[in-house]
MISE-195631 format. One line per field, with one value per residue: residue in one letter; chain; x, y, z of N, C-alpha, C in turn. Coordinates in steps of 0.1 Angstrom, whole numbers. Example, Ala and Ser with C-alpha at 12.3 -4.5 7.8 and 13.67 -1.06 7.14 Angstrom:
2
aa c(A, S) .
ch c(A, A) .
nX c(132, 128) .
nY c(-57, -22) .
nZ c(78, 71) .
caX c(123, 137) .
caY c(-45, -11) .
caZ c(78, 71) .
cX c(132, 129) .
cY c(-33, 0) .
cZ c(78, 79) .
***
This chain:
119
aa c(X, X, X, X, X, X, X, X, X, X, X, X, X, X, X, X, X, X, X, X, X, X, X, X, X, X, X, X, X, X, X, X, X, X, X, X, X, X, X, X, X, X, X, X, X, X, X, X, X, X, X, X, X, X, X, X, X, X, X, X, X, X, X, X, X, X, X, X, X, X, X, X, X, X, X, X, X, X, X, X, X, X, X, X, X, X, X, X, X, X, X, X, X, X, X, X, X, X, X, X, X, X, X, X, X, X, X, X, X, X, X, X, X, X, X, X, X, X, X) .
ch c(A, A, A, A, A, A, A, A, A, A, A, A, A, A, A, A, A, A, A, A, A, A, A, A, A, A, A, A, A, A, A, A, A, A, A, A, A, A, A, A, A, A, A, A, A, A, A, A, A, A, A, A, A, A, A, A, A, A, A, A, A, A, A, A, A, A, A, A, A, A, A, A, A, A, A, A, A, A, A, A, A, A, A, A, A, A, A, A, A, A, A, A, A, A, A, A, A, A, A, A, A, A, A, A, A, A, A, A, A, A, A, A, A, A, A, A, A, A, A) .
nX c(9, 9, 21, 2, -24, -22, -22, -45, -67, -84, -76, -79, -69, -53, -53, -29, -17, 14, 38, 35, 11, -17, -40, -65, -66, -85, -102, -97, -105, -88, -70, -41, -20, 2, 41, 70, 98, 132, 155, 177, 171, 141, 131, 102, 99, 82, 50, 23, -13, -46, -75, -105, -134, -164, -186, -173, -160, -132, -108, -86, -58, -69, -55, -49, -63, -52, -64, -74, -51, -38, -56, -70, -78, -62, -41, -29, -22, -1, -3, 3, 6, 6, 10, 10, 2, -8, -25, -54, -74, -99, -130, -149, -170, -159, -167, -171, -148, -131, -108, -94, -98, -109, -99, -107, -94, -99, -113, -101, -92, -75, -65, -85, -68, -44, -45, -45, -57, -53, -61) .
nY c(-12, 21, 53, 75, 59, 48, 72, 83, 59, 42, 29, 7, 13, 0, 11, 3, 5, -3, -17, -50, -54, -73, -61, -39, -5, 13, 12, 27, 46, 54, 81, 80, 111, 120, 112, 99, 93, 77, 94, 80, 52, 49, 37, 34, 59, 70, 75, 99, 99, 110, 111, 93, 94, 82, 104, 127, 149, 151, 163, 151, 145, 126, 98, 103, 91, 76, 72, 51, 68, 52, 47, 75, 97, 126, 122, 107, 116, 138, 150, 158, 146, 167, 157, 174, 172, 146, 141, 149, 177, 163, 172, 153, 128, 107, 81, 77, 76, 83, 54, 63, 87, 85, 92, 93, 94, 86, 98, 123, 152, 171, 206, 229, 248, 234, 212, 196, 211, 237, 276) .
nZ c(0, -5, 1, 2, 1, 26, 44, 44, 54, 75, 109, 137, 170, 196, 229, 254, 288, 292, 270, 255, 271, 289, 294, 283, 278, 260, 230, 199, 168, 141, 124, 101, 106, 96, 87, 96, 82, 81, 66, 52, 45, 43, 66, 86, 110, 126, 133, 132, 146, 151, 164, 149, 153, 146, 141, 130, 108, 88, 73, 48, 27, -3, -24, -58, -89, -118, -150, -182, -195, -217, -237, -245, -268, -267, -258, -275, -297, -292, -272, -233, -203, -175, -143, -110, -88, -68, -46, -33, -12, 8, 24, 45, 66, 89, 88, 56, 39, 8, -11, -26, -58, -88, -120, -148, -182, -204, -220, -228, -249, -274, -264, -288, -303, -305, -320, -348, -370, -374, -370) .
caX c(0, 14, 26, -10, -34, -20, -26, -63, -74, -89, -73, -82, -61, -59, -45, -27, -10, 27, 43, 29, 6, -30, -54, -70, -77, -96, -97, -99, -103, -79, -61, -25, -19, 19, 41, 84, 108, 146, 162, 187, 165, 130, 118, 91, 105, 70, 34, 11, -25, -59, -88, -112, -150, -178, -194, -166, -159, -119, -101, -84, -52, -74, -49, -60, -54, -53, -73, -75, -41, -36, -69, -71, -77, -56, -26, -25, -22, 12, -5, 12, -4, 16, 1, 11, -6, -8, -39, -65, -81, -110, -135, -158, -171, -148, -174, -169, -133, -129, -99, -91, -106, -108, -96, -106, -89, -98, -122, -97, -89, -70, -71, -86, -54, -32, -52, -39, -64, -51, -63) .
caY c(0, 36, 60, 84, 55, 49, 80, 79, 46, 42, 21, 3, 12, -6, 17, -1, 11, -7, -24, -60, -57, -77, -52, -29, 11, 16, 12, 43, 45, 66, 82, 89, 123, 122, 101, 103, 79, 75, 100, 73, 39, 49, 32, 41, 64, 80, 78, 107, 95, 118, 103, 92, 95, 81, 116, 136, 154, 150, 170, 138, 139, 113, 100, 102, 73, 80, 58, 58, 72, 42, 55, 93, 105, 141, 119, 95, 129, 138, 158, 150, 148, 172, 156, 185, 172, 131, 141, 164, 172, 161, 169, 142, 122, 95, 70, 76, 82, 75, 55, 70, 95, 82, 104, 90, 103, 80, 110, 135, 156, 185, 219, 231, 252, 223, 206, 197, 218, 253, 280) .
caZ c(0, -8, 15, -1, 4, 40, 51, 38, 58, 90, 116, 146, 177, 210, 239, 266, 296, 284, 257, 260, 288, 286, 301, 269, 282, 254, 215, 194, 159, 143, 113, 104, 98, 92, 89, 92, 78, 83, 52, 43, 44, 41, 76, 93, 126, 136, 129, 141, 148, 152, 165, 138, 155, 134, 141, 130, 100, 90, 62, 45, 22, -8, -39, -71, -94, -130, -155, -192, -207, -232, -246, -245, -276, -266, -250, -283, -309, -289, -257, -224, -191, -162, -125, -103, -76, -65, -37, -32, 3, 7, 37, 42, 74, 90, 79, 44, 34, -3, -5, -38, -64, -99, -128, -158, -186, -217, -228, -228, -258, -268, -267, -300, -304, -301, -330, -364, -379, -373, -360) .
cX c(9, 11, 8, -23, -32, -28, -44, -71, -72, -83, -79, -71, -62, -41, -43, -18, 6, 30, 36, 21, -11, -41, -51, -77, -87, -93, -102, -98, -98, -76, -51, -27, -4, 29, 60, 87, 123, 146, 167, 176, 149, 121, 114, 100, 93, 58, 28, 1, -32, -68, -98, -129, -163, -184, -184, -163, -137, -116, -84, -76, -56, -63, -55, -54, -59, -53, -73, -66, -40, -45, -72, -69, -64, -40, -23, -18, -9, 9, 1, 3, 7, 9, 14, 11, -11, -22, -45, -69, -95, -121, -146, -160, -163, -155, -170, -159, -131, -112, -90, -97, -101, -108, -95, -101, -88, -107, -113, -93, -80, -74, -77, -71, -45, -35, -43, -44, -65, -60, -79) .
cY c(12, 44, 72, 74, 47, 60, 86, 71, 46, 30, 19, 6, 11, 4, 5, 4, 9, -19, -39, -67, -65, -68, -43, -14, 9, 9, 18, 40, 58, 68, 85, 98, 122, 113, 105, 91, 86, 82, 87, 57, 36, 41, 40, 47, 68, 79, 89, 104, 108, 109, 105, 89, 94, 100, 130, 139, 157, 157, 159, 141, 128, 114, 102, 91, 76, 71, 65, 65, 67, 49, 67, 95, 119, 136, 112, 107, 136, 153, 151, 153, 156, 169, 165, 181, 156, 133, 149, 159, 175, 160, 159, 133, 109, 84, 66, 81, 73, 69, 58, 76, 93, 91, 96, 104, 97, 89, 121, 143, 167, 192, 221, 240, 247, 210, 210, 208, 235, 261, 288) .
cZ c(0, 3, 13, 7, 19, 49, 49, 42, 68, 97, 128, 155, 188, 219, 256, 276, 296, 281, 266, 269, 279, 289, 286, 279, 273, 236, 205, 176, 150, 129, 110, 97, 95, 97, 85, 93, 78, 66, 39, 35, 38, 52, 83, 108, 136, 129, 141, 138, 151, 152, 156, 142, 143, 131, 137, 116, 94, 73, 57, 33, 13, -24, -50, -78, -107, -138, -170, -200, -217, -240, -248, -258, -279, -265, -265, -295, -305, -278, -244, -210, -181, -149, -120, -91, -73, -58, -41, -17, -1, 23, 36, 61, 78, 85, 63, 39, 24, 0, -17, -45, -79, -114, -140, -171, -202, -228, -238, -240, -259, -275, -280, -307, -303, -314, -345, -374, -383, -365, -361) .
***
C-alpha cells in the first residue's frame, strides 16, 4: 500500500498502559496524519495519529489514481499529461473516506489550439 493511500485509511487502535501488557484502556479508531521515515533507508520512525469518531468530519489527504491514458484521444495525438498534484483534500465524514478518487482520462482531448487543424 502507498505512502498516499495509507494515510487515507482508517485504523483500529488498541491503547494499553505498556508495551505487552493484557489489560486494553480503550480502543480508538484513528487516522495517520503524518508520517516520518529515516532519510537514508525509508523506515518508518514515527506515525502521528488523530482520533477518527464516526461523528466527526476529517479533512483527508485522498490519492488520485489516474485511468484511461492508453486510450485518451488528446494523449495519443502527442498531448502529455503534467500531474502537479498526487492528492487532493478532501472533507468528508470519518465514515466515508474514499480511498481514492478516480480520474478517468480516456475522454480527454485536446485543446482546440493544439489541433492539427489550425487555428
Amino acid at each position: 500500500m502507498g505512502r498516499s493511500f495509507f494515510l487515507s485509511s482508517l485504523f483500529d487502535m488498541e491503547v494499553r498502559p505498556e508495551f505487552q501488557s493484557d489489560e486494553l484502556i480503550e480502543k480508538v479508531r484513528v487516522l495517520p496524519r503524518k508520517l516520518h521515515l529515516h532519510a537514508g533507508t525509508d523506515a518508518v520512525l514515527n506515525i502521528t495519529f488523530i482520533r477518527a469518531p464516526s461523528s466527526a468530519l476529517l479533512k483527508v489527504d485522498v490519492p488520485l489514481v489516474f485511468r484511461g491514458d492508453d486510450v485518451s484521444p488528446g494523449l495519443k495525438k502527442g498531448s502529455y499529461l503534467n500531474i502537479i498534484k498526487r492528492t487532493v483534500k478532501f472533507l468528508c465524514p470519518a465514515d466515508v473516506i474514499p480511498p481514492y478518487i478516480d480520474v478517468d482520462l480516456s475522454e480527454l482531448g485536446c485543446r482546440p489550439e493544439d489541433s492539427d487543424g489550425g487555428p
